[in-house]
N, C-alpha and C positions, 0 to 999 in steps of 0.2 A: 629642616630645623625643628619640627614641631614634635616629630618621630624622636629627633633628637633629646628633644627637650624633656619629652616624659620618658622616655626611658630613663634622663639623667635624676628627676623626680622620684621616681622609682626605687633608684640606687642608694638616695638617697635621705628616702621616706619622708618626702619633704610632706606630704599631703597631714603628718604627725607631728609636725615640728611642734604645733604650738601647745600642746598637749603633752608629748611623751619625750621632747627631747631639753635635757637641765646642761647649758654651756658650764666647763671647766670654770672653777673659779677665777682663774689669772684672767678669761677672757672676760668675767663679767665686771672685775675687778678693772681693768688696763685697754679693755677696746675701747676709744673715746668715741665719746656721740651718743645722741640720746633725740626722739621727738619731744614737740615743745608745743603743738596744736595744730592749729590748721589755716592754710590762708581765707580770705573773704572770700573764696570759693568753695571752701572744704575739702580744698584737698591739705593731706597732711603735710607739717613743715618737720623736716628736721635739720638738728647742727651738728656739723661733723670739725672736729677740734683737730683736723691733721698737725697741725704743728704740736698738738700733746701725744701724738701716737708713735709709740718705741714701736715700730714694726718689727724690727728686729727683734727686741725682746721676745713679742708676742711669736714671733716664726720659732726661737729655740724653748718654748714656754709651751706650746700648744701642736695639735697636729693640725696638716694642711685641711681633712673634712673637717675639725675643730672650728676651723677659720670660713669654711665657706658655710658649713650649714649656723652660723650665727647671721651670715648673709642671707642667706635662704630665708631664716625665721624670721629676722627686721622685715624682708619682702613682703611676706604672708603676714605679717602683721598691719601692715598697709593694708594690702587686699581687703582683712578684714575692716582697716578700719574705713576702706572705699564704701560695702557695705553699708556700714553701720550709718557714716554720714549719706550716704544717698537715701534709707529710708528714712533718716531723721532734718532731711530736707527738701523729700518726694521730686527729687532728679535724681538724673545720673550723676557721680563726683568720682573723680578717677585722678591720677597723677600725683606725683610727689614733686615739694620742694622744697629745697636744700641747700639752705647756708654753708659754706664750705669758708670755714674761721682755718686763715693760713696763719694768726698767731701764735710764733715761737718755733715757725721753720726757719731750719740752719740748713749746713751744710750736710748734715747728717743725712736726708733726707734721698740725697742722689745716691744712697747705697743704693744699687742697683737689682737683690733681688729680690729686698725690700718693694723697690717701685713696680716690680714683675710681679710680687704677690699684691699689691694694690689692685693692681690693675686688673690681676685675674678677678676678685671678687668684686670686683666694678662691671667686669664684663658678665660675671653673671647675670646680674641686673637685666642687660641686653641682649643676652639668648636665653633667659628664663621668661622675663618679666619685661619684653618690647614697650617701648613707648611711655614706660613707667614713668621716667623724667619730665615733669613740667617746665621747670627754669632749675637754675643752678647758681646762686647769687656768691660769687668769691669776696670773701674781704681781706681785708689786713694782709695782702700779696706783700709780699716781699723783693727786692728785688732778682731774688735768686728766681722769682717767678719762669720768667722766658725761658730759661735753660729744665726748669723744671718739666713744663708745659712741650718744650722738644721732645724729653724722651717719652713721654706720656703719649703726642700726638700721633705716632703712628697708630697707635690702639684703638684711638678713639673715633668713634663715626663721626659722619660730617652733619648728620642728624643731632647727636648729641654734643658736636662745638657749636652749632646753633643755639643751644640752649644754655649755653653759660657765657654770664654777665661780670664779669670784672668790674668792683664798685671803688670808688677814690674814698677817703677819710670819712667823706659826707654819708657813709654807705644809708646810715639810720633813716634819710627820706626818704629814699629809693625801697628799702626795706617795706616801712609804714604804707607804702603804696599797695603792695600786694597782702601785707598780713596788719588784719588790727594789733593795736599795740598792748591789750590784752592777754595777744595769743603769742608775741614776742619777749622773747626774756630779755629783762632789764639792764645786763651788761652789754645786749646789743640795743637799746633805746626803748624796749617797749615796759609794759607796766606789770610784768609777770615774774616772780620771785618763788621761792621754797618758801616755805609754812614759815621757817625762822627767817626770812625778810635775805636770804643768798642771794644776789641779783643774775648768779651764774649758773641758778636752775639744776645744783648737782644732786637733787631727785631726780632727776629727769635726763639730764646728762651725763654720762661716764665722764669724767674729766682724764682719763687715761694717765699719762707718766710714764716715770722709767718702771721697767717690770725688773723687780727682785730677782737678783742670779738664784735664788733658792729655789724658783719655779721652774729654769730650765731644766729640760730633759735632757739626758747624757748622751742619748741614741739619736738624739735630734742631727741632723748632718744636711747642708746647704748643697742640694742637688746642681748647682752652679758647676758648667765646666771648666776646669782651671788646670792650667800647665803644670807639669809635674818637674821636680830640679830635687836635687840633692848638694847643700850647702857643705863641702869636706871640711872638718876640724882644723881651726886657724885661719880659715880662709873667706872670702867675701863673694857673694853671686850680684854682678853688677847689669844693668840691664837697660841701656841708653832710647832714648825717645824722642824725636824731633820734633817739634815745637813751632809751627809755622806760623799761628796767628795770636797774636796777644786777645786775652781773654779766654783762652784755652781753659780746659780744667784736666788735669789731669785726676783718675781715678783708681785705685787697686783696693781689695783682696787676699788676703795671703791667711795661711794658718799652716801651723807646724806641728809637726808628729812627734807627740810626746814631750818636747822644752821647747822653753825661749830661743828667741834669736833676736839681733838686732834690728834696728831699721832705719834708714834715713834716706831724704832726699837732697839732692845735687843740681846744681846750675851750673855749664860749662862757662866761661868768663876767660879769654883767652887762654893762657895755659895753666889758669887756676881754675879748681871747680870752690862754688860758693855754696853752702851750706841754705839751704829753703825750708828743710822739715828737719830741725834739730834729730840726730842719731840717738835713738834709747832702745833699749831692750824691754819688749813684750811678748806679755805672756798669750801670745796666738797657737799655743798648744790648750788652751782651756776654752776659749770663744778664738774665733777666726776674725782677724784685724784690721777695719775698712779705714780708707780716709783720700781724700782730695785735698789739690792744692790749685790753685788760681793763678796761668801765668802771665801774669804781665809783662813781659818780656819773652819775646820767641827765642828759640834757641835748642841747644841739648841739653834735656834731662837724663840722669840717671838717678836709679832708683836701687839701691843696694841695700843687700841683706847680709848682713854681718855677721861671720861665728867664728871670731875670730880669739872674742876671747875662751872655745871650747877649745880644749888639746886633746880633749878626748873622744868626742863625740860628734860625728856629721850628722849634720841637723836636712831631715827630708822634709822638703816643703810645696805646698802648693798654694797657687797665684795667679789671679789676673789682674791683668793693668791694659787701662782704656786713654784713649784723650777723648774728649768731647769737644768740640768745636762750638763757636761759637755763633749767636743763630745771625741768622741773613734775613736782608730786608725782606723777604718776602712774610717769612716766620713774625717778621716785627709787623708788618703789616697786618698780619691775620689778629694777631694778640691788639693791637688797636683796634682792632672792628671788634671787640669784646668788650674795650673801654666801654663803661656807662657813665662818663662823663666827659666835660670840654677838655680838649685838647688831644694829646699825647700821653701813651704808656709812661714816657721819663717826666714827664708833668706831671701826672698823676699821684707816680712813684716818689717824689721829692718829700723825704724823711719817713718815709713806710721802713718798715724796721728789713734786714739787713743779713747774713753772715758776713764776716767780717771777713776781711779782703786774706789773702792767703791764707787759708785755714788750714792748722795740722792735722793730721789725722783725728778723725771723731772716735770716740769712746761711748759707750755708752755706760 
């Protein structure tokens, strides 16, 4: 691992980042998150604003070494600032932590290779920079939490689920306990603000957003592997899905070569199918077309792709389509030992904000 590791330092001259290497503007502009100080230990805090982060965007806006050595250089800026507080406290100060603000995650968020590029520049962390994590304080979870935290948890060690604390509404005491409220920004409870009195610290924090189609690169292409079909002129590519446990989510994928094509999803209902993701036509020949739907109701889905009003032209397309299952007690059990308060995850979670129940295909 260590062989490993400098060689990948190497490749990519992490030892200059802080020095010789200027991040793309879409990243400096659209990554969210920013450090904010230090806890009453001195080790550095920082807020990560996942529910303002278009990773998408930021995946057809920037290249993949784009995205990791901005990781890289947030690391080595820790490093130093381990450093700095350790001679300005004459101990050793080592570790990071890290507020992980989930407000304004939707459903958008299970694009799935959005969550594989997360997670890869997470795992840097963990074969660059071992042990770097202090604690990992979550707030404002939503309830999409559990399902999120499924596909995330293979990835992640059992080292670093140790270190992340799921907080309920109350988070701001919990917080105050490890960081003065000096060193904590004021939209999370502590006494720290921008020069003009922002309580949201956007000197300090990228607030991220959606990233402007203007910054996408055209070359940019989702290494994602996906089924290849040819839709013929007039004709519909239908594609059924069984449906075993309510709570299901169903998920796809698609992008087309060169035009539109339709899209919608279906619910068998004896010998009627019922309409779930109203049928429209998108433009998935210019960005490629994600979206989930929630099924409360098991059963068959189809999912079709319409070109039926082309008489000219067969539309080639590729896609994948997933279900994700819904998690099990055991999953629910583990996410409760993370609760850092009384009770229960769905105690907890009572009016924590939400996507809303069948959601159409997300847009960015």
């Amino acid at each position: 691992m260590f062989r490993t590791s400098m060689a990948y330092r190497e490749k990519m001259k992490v030892d200059t980042l802080l020095t010789d290497y200027e991040p793309p503007e879409v990243l400096k502009k659209y990554m969210s998150g920013g450090n904010v100080g230090h806890d009453k230990e001195g080790s550095p805090v920082r807020v990560e604003l996942f529910g303002h982060l278009d990773m998408k965007g930021l995946m057809y806006s920037a290249r993949k070494s784009d995205l990791e050595k901005v990781k890289l250089k947030q690391c080595e800026q820790h490093l130093k600032d381990w450093e700095i507080m350790s001679k300005k406290l004459n101990r050793r100060v080592d570790g990071l932590v890290v507020i992980f603000d989930m407000e304004g995650v939707s459903s958008k968020m299970l694009w799935r290779p959005g969550l594989q590029m997360y997670l890869h520049l997470v795992s840097l962390l963990e074969d660059n920079y071992p042990e770097m994590l202090k604690r990992m304080f979550v707030i404002n979870a939503p309830r999409i939490f559990p399902l999120l935290y499924k596909l995330c948890r293979p990835l992640i060690s059992q080292d670093t689920k140790n270190k992340i604390h799921v907080l309920g509404s109350d988070y701001t005491s919990t917080l105050l306990k490890y960081i003065d409220a000096d060193e904590l920004p004021a939209y999370l409870g502590g006494n720290k603000t921008d020069p003009d009195g922002n309580p949201r610290c956007t000197t300090l924090i990228c607030q991220g957003g959606q990233v402007p189609e203007e910054y996408y690169l055209k070359e940019c292409e989702n290494s994602e592997q996906m089924e290849n079909a040819t839709v013929a002129r007039g004709d519909k590519l239908s594609i059924d899905l069984d449906v075993t446990k309510a709570g299901s989510v169903l998920r796809w994928e698609f992008k087309t070569d060169g035009y539109d094509i339709g899209f919608g999803v279906f619910r068998q209902e004896g010998p009627e199918k019922v309409t779930v993701v109203e049928p429209e036509r998108v433009n998935s020949h210019m960005v490629p077309e994600d979206g989930n739907y929630t099924c409360d109701v098991p059963g068959k889905y189809t999912l079709v792709f319409d070109n039926s009003f082309s008489w000219t032209r067969d539309k080639a397309i590729q896609y994948s389509v997933e279900i994700i299952q819904p998690i099990d007690q055991c999953l629910e059990n583990e996410i409760i030992n993370m609760v850092d308060s009384v009770g229960t995850w769905t105690g907890m979670n009572q009016g924590a904000g939400e996507c809303p129940e069948n959601v159409t295909p997300c847009r960015e």
